[in-house]
N, C-alpha and C positions, 0 to 999 in steps of 0.2 A: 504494500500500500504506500502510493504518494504521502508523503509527508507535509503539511500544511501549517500557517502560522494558527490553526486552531489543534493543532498538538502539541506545542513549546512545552518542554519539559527541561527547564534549566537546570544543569546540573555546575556546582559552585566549584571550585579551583581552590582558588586564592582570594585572600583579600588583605588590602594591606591600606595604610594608612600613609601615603606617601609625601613626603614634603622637597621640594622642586628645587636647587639650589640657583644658583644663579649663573651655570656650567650648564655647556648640554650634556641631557643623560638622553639615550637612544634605547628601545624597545624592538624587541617581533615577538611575538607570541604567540602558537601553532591552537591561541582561543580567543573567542570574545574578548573584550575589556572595557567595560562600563566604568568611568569615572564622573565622579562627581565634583566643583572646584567648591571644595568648601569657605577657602578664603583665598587673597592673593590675589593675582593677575600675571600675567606672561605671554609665552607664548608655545603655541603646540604646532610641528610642522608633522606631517603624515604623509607620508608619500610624494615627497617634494611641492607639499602648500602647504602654506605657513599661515597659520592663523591666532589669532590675537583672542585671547582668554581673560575670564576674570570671574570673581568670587558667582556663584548659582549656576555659571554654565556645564553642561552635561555634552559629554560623548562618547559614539558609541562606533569604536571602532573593531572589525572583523578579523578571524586570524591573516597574521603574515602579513598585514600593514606596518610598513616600517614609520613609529612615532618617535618622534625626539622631542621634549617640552624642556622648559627653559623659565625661570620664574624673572619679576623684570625687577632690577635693582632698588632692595627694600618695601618689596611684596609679596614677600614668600609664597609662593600657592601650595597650600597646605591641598590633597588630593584623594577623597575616596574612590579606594578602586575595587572592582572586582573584576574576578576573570573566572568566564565561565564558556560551556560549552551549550549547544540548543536544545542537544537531545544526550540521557545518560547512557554509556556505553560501558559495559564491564570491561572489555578491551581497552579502553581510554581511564581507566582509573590511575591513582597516583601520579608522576610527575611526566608529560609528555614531552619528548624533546623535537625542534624543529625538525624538518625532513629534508635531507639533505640536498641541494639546489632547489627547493620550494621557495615559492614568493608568491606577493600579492595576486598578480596577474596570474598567473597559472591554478592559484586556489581559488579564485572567484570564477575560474571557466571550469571547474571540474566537474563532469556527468553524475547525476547519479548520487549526490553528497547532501544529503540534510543538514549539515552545517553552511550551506551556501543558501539557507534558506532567506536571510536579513542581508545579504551579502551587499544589497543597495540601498539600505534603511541608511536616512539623513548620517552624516558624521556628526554634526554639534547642533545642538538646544542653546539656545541663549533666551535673554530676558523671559526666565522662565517665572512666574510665578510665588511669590514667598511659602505662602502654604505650599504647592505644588515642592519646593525642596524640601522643607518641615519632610512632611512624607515620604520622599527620597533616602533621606537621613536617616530618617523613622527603619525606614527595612535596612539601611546598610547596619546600622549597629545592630539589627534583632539578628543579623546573616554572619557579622562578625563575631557574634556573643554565640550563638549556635555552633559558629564553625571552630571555636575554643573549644567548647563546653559539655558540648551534643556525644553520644554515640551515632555512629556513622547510620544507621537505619533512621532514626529521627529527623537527621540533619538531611536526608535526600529529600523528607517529605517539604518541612520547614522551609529549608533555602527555596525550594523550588519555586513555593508560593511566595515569599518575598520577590522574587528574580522577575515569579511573572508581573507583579504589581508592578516592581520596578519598569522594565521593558511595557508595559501597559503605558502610566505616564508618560516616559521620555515619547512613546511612538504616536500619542496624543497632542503634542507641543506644535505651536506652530514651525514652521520650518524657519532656520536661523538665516538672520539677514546680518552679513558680517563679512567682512571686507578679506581675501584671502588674496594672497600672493604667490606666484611659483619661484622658489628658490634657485637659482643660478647655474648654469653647465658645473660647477665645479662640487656643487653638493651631490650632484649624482656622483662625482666619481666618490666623493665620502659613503651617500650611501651603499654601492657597491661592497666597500671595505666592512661597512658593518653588518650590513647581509652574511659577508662572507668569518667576518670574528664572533658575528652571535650563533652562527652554526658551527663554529668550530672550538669556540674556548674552550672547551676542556682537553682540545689537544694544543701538542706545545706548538705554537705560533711563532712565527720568525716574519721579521719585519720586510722582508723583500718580497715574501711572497706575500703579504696583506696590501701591497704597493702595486704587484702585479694584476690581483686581482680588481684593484681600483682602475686601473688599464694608466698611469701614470708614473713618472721617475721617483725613484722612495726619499728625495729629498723634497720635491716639489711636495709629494703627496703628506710627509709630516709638517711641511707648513698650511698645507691647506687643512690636514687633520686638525689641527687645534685652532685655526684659525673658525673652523665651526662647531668645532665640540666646549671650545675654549680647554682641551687639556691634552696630552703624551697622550700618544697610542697606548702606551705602556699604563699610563694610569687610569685609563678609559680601560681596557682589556681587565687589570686588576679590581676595578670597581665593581665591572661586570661580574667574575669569578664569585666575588663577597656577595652580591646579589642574590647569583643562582644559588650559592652555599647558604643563605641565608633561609631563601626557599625552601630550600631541603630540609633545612633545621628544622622549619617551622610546623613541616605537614610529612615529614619524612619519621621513621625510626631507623634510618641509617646512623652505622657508626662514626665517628668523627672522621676516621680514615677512610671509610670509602665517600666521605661527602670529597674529599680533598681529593681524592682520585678525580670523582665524578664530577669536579668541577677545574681541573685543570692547578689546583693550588700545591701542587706536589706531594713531599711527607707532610706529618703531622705536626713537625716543630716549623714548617715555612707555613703552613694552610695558617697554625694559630697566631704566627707572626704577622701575615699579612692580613688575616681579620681583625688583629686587636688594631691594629695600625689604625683600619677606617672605621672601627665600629665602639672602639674605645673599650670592649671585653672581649674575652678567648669565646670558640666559640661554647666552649659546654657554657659558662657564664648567660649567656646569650640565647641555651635553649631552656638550660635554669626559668631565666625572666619570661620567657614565652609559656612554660610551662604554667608558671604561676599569673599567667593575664596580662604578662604588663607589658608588651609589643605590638597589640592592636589598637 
């Protein structure tokens, strides 16, 4: 049987509470990702357009869109997110990793995939409504506190119904009028490189071929690298690593050492060196505090 927007049965991921620095940080994610801007303003590009953000705006972008958001100097955009899929799959449980040469364009043409079902649902809500986010808010924290607190049979019923409420509203909103820009011949060749380091971080990356892959000289290419990310390949790569390890931590019962495998951070004395660096505790510290509520 065809699959239809009157069967959406969301099933939840991740949620996190993200706050936007003032650095690009760049995303793919092989799921949904509904975020909410709960304060702040910036700016979110997606697939080479650039669009300018600010506190109640909603978006709702599909897997394998490449996002990079950016908060604007002394606006922090504080960010509910969640990431989900449209239909639950026991195949698709725990941590899904990109597919290897997969991108935007070739996941929105694929036959046959009930995930490609919103594949054209607006990307951003704006001047939404006060009540209308109350609401919003209302389900991410009852979806957050569930996805702490729930045993996993609870939490399918639970999340689902907040997810749909959620995706209900945003797909009720009028459609956003907001001024978007396409970013320049050289951001593609960055996109490229990030495509090509968020499919492959957990293996050991070398900086000629991330240059190669950008289709540019690896000195041009790390000037244009931070000239749009504002930071080192090397510390964009690292940040990422603490991310995904992060991930892990939060919804994983892997052990420290295979989080550090499976995320490219080496042994266990370089994994906890390089996460105390950005996260300011080791990681057991870190699943400690998640354990006990205090990371969402």
């Amino acid at each position: 049987m065809k699959k239809t927007i009157d069967h959406l049965a969301p099933y939840v991921r991740y949620v996190r509470l993200n706050i936007s620095p003032a650095v690009t940080r760049s995303f793919i994610d092989p799921e949904y990702v509904f975020t909410y801007i709960k304060s702040g303003r910036g700016i979110y590009v997606v697939e080479g357009m650039e669009y300018q953000v600010r506190a109640g705006d909603m978006l709702l972008m599909a897997p394998y869109m490449l996002h990079a958001t950016k908060s604007d100097s002394g606006h922090e955009m504080v960010q509910c997110v969640l990431h989900f899929d449209l239909f639950y799959d026991q195949d698709r449980t725990g941590i899904i990793r990109l597919a290897s040469e997969m991108d935007y364009q070739q996941f929105s043409t694929a036959k046959n995939n009930p995930e490609t079902l919103l594949i054209n649902a607006p990307l951003l809500r704006s001047n939404v409504p006060e009540a209308v986010q109350g609401r919003i808010f209302r389900r991410y924290e009852n979806i957050a506190t569930s996805f702490r607190d729930h045993d996993r049979k609870f939490r399918l019923w639970h999340e689902r119904a907040e997810m749909l409420e959620i995706l209900s509203l945003y797909l009720e909103q009028p459609q956003a009028v907001t001024k978007n820009t396409e970013r320049d011949e050289k951001w593609r060749n960055v996109e490229k490189a990030l495509a090509y380091i968020h499919a492959h971080y957990a293996e050991s990356l070398k900086l000629p071929d991330i240059s190669r892959k950008a289709g540019i000289s690896m000195n041009y290419f790390c000037q244009v690298f931070k000239q749009h990310t504002g930071q080192s390949v090397h510390r964009y790569l690292n940040e990422l690593r603490v991310y995904q390890a992060k991930r892990l931590i939060e919804v994983s019962e892997l052990s420290m050492t295979e989080i550090a495998a499976a995320t490219g951070l080496g042994d266990l004395h370089a994994f906890s060196k390089v996460f105390k660096k950005y996260e300011k505790a080791t990681p057991t510290e870190y699943r400690r505090r998640c354990r006990a509520g205090g990371d969402y």
